[in-house]
C-alpha positions in Angstrom: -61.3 -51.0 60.7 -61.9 -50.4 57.0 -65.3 -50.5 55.4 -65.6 -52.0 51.8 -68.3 -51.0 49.8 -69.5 -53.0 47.5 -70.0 -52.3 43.9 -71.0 -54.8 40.9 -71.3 -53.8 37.5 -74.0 -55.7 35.0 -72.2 -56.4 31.8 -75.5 -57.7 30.3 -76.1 -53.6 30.1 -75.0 -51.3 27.4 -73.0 -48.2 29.1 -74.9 -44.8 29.0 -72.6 -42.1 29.0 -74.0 -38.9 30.4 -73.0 -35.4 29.4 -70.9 -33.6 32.6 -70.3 -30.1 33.3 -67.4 -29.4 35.8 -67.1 -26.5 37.7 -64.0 -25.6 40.0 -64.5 -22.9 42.7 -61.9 -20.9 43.7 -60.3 -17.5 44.1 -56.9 -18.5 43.3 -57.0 -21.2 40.8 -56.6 -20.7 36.9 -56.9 -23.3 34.2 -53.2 -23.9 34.0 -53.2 -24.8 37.8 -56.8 -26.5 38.5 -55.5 -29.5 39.6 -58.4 -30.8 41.2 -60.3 -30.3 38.4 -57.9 -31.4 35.9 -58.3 -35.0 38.0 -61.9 -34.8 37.7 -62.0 -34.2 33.4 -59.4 -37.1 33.3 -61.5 -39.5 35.3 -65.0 -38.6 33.6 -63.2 -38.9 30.3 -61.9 -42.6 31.3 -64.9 -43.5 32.6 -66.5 -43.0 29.4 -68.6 -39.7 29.9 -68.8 -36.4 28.1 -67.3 -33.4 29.6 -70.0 -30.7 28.3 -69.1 -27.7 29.5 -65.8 -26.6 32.4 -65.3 -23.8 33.9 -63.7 -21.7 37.2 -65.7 -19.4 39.5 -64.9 -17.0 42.1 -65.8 -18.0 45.1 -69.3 -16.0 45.5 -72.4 -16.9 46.1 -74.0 -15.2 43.5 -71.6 -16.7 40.6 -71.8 -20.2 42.0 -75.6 -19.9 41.5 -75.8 -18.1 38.6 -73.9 -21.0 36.7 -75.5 -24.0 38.1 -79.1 -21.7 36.9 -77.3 -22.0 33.2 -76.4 -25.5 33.7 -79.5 -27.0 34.7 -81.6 -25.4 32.3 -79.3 -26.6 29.7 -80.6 -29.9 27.7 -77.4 -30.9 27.2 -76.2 -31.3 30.7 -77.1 -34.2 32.7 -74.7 -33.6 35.9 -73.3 -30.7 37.1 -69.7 -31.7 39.5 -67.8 -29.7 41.5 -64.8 -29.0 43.2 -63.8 -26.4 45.9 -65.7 -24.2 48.1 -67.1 -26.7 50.8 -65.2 -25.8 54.0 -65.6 -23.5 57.0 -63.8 -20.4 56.3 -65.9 -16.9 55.1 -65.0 -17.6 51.3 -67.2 -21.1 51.2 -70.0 -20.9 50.0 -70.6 -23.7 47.4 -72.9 -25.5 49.3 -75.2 -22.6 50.3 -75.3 -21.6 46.2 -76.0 -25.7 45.5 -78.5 -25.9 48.1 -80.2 -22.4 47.1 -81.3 -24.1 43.6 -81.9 -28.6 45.0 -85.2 -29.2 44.6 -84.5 -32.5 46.7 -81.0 -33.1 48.3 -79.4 -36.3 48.0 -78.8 -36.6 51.7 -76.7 -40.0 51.6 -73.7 -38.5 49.2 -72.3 -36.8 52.5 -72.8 -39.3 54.0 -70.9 -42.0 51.9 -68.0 -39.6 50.9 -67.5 -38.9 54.6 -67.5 -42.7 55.4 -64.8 -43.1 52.2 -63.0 -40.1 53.4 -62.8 -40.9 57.0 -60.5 -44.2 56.2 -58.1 -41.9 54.5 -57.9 -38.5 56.7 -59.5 -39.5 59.7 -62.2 -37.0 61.9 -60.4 -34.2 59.0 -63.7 -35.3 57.1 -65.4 -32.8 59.4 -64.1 -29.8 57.6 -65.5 -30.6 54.2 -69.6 -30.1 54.0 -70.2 -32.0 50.3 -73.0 -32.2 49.1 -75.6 -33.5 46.6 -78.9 -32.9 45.0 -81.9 -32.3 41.9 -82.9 -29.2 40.4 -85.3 -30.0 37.2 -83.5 -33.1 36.2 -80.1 -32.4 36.7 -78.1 -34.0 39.1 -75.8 -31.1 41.6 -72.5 -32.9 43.2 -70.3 -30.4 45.2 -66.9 -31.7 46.0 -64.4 -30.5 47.9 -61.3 -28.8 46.3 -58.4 -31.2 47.1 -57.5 -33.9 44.6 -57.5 -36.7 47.1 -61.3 -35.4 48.0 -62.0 -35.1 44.2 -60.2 -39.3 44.0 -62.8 -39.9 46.9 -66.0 -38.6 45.5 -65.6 -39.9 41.7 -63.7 -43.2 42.8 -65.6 -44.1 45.3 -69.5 -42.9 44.6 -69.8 -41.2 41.2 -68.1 -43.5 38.8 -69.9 -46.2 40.3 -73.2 -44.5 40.3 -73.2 -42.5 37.0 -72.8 -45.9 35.3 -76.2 -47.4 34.3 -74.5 -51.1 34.8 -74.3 -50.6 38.8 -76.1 -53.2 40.5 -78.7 -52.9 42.6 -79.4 -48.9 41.2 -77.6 -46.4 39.8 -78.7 -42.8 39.3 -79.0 -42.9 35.9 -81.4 -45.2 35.3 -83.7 -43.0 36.7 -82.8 -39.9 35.3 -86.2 -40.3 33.2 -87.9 -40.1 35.9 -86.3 -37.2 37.8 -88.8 -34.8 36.5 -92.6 -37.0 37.5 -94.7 -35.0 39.0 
């Protein structure tokens, strides 16, 4: 049985677009073949968003950190996204880099994209581990590296909550508040 989640948009409300910087992890990919994140410019670019900043990175722990350190101290970045890196095998290690740097992680993320991604691949969900947090006012989503997973987590939660008009709440309505102490 599928499960329809609800999304309204407030048309009363002026869009906010917010600056995005898109990182694909991979050992293998280049930028002539990142497919995945090829999907994921195109789709924050019709949304209305700003692609900041895009680049690849090995799969290492090390790199994956060391970029997302750049890209949250960077006033110009409001989300970091991205894609590969979130399965089982020895060489993933995305979500270990992003949850080295949350300071609080979006625990519900997983749980939506698995519920999307469930309808479409069944108990395959399992193998992906995305994930989502903060780190000084930056918002951290690690997808996984397929395009149909990337189709999942931007059609399904991120368009929908990067867009100030969502109704009931959105995450960018509070990004102002993200850093309260």
């Amino acid at each position: 049985m599928a499960t329809t989640i609800p999304h309204r948009l407030d048309d009363t409300r002026a869009f906010v677009p917010v600056r995005i910087a898109l990182m694909t992890v991979s050992d293998t990919r280049e930028a002539s073949d990142d497919t995945s994140g090829d999907t994921l410019a195109a789709r924050i670019a019709e949304a209305g968003h700003v692609l900041a900043a895009r680049t690849i990175v090995r799969d290492d722990q090390v790199r994956i950190t060391a970029q997302l350190r750049t890209w949250i101290d960077d006033p110009q970045i409001d989300v970091v996204v991205s894609t590969g890196g979130t399965g089982l095998t020895g060489r993933d290690v995305t979500v270990e880099a992003f949850r080295s740097v949350f300071e609080k992680e979006i625990d519900g993320f997983s749980v939506v994209f698995h519920q999307i991604s469930c309808e479409k691949i069944g108990t395959s969900t399992l193998q992906s581990r995305a994930c989502a947090g903060v780190a000084k006012g930056t918002y951290l989503f690690a997808l996984p590296g397929s395009p149909g997973a990337v189709k999942d987590g931007w059609d399904g939660i991120l368009k929908w909550q990067l867009d100030i008009r969502h109704r009931p709440c959105n995450f960018v309505e509070i990004m102002p508040r993200l850093m309260e102490k």
